[in-house]
Each structure stands twice: as structure tokens, then as C-alpha cells.
N, C-alpha and C positions, 0 to 999 in steps of 0.2 A: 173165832173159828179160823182154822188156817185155811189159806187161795186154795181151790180145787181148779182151778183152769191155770196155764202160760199163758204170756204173754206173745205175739206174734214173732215181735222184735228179739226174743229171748232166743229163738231157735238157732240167732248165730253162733250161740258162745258153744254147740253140741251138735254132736251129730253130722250133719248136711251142707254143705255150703254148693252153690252155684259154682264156686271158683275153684274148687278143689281138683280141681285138673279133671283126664279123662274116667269113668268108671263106664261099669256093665253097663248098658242101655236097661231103661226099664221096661219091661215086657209088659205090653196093653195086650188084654180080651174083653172079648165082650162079655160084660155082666150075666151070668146065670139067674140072680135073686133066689139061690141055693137055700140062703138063710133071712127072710124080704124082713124078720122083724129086728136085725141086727143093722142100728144105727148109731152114730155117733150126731154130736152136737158141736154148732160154731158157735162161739158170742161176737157177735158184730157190731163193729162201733163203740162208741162211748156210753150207750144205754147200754150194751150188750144185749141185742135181739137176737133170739136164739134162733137155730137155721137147724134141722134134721134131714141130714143126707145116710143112703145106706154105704153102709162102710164098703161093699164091695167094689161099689165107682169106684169112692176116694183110694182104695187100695188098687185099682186098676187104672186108673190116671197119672195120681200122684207121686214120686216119691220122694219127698219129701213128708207129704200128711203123711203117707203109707209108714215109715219111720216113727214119727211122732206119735199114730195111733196105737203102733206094735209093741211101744217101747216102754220101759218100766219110767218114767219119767208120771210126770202127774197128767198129762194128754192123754198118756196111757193107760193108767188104770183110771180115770175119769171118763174118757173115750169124750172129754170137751178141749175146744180147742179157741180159745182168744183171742179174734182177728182185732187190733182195737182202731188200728189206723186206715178203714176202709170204709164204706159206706154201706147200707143196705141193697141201696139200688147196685150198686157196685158187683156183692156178693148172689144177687138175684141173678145178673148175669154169668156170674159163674160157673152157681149151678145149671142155669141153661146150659152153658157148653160141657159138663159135667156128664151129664143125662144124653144130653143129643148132637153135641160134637158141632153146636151151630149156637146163632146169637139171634133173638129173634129184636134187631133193630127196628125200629119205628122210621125211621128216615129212609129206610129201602123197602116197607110195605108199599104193596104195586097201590093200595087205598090212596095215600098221599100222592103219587102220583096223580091221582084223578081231582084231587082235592086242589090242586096249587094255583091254580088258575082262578078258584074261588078264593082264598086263603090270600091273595096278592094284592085282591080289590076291595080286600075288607080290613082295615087299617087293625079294630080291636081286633080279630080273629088273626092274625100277622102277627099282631106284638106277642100273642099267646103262644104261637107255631114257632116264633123263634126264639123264646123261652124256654118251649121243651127242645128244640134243637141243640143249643146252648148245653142244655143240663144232659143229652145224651151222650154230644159228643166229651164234654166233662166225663163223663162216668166210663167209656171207651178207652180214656187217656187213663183213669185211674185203674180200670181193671189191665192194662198192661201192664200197668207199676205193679200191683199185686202179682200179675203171672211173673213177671221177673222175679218177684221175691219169695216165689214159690218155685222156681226152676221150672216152667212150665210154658218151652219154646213156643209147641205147637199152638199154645192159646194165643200168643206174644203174635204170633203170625197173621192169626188169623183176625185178630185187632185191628192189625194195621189193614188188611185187605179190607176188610171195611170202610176203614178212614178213608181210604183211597175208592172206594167205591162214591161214599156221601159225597168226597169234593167234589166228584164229575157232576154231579145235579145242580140243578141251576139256583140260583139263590142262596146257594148252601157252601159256608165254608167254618173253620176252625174257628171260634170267639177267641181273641185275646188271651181271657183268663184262662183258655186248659194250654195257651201256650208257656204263660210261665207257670202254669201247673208241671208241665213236661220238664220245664227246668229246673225248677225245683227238687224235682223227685228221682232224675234222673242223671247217670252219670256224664262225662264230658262224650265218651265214647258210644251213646247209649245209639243203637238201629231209629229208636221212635223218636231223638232230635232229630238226626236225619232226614225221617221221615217228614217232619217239622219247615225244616230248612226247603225240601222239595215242594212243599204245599205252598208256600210264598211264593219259590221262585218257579213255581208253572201259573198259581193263580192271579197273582197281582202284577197289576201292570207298573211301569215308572211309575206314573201320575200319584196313583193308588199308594204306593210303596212309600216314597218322599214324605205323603200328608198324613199316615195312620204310626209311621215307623215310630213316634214316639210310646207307644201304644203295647209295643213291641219288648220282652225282656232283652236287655246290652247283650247277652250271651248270645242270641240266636243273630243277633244286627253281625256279631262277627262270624258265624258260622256261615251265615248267608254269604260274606265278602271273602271268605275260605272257598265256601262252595262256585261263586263264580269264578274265582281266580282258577280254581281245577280246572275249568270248564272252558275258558280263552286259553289256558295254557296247552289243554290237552288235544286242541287241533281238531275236534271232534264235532262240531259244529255249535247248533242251539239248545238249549235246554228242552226243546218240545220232542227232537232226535233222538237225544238222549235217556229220556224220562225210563223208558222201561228199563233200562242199563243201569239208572242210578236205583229202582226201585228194589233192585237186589239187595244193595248195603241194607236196605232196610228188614232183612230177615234174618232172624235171630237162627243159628246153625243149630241143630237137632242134629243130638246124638243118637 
């Protein structure tokens, strides 16, 4: 039987690209549900678990899907669409911001904050709380890699303000692994290195820095010694001055 769905990865060789220089802006409204039983399908991941969203979000968010679901290609008259290199939890957050323009993070429920103080003095309850922490801020780094690869600044933005909200809590910072996730998946010039780079160098101290750095993928150990060299050279003071200054570079420009 011949493939009825694309692959995610196929979308470059047609149609859309991120890089393709300036075009129209695309025009967001708010969803009517004109037509509430007209949906399309994602397959997600390597099992391919299927996701139904109504086409009129994804045509009012995206365009990119909006393209892919219009168009005579096989997304199109399938109305499915093959995400393979993402996760579910990943794609769950999506469609949150899909629907409601927000992310419902676990790590910024006011609940946890009441909870940390218990959570701190109980060893088994700790190793749990920092497991899902781990695996959140994992799946934050990975749906920014999706909204990049979906052209979808506004999500890319709103990523990162969270990242940057979680470090400020106490106990709470980036695990290792979604940092060479971020390298991996992302280019030299990407906002969410950046972003990366500034999360080191406001949260860790010397001490800290010296005894974990091997820990650390070699890419961001140079981007961090980039990043301070800007920063003694540019007369500007300390990094703690600067912080809101530098948190700009971290926002993807929206057409």
C-alpha cells in the first residue's frame, strides 16, 4: 500500500522554508469553529500516535502546516501529517499553545511552590521532583527545536521566557543532557544557544563551573569564553547588569 502521510523532514525539499527571505506576514484570528468537525491528523514519533487538531487553529497559527494541509501534496489530500523526530509529550505542548496561546508548565504551578519545602526533606520524593524537572525542561528545549522547524517565532519566544522564568526558582536549573540536546539540534547561531550560554554564566558560580564543566558539551565551554570576552571587552560591567540586555539576542524576530 502506498505512504499516505510526509515525512516532517521532507517539507524542506518544497514549498516553505524559514530562510527564504522576507514574505507576507501571516495573518492570525481567532478561531470561529465555523466548521468544529473539520480536523486534520499528526503522527507523532516513531510509534506514530496520532494527535487531532481542528484545521482552523493550525490554518490560523501556522504557515507552514497551513501550506502543507492546502496543498495537493499527500498532507493534503490526507489532511495527516508525520511529525517523526519529536516526542509526544513534546507535541502535547504544542497543541496547548495551539489552543491557548500558553504552556501549562509544571515547574511554574503556584502548587509546587507550596510543595518545595516538603519535596527538599524528603530524599525519595526529590529524586522523583527532579526527574520530572529534567524531563520538562527536556521537552521545552525540544519543542523549540520543533517551533524553529515549523517557522514559528512566536512559540520559539515564548519557550525561552519560560526557561528563563524556571532558572530564577530555587533548586531549579538546566540538566546537562537538554544542554547538548540544544547543541545538537541547533545551529551555531541559534537565540536558544545563547540562551544556554547565559543560563551558565548568571547561574553558576567559579567553584561550580571548573568541577561540572566536563559535563558540559566543548561547543557551549567555547561560546561561554566568546560570551565573556564580549562582555570585559565591551566596558559594560558584569554579567548580573547586563542580563536583560543580553536576553534580547535570545528572541527570535517575528515577522
Amino acid at each position: 500500500m502506498a505512504e499516505t502521510t510526509i515525512k516532517h523532514h521532507d517539507l524542506k525539499r518544497k514549498r516553505i522554508s524559514c530562510d527564504d527571505g522576507p514574505r507576507k506576514k501571516h495573518k492570525q484570528t481567532k478561531p470561529t469553529f465555523s466548521d468544529p468537525t473539520a480536523l486534520v491528523t499528526f503522527l507523532i514519533g516513531p510509534n506514530a500516535k496520532p494527535f487531532l487538531v481542528h484545521k482552523e487553529v493550525i490554518l490560523n497559527k501556522s504557515e507552514v502546516l497551513a501550506a502543507a494541509f492546502s496543498s495537493n501534496f499527500i498532507e493534503g489530500q490526507t489532511q495527516t501529517y508525520h511529525i517523526d523526530d519529536t516526542t509526544e509529550e513534546v507535541f502535547r505542548f504544542f497543541v496547548q499553545w495551539l489552543y491557548s496561546d500558553k504552556l501549562e508548565v509544571w515547574q511554574l504551578n503556584e502548587e509546587r511552590k507550596h510543595d518545595i519545602r516538603y519535596i527538599l526533606n524528603n530524599p525519595k520524593e526529590h529524586r522523583i521532583w527532579i526527574a520530572n524537572e529534567n524531563s520538562e525542561n527536556q521537552t521545552l528545549a525540544a519543542l523549540w527545536v520543533l517551533a524553529d522547524k515549523l517557522c514559528l517565532p512566536t512559540l520559539q519566544n515564548l519557550v525561552v521566557e519560560y526557561i528563563a522564568d524556571i532558572s530564577k526558582l530555587p533548586n531549579t536549573w538546566l540538566p546537562y543532557k537538554t544542554y547538548h540536546y540544544i547543541y545538537d539540534n541547533t545551529s551555531d547561531d541559534s537565540p536558544l544557544r545563547r540562551l544556554s550560554v547565559i543560563q551558565v554564566a548568571t547561574y553558576f558560580g567559579a567553584r561550580e563551573f571548573k568541577k561540572f564543566s566536563k559535563w558540559f558539551p566543548v561547543e557551549i565551554l567555547v561560546d561561554f569564553g566568546a560570551f565573556m570576552l564580549e562582555r570585559a571587552g565591551s566596558g559594560k560591567g558584569g554579567i548580573d547588569e547586563a542580563l536583560e540586555e543580553e536576553m534580547k539576542k535570545c528572541v527570535v524576530p517575528v515577522p
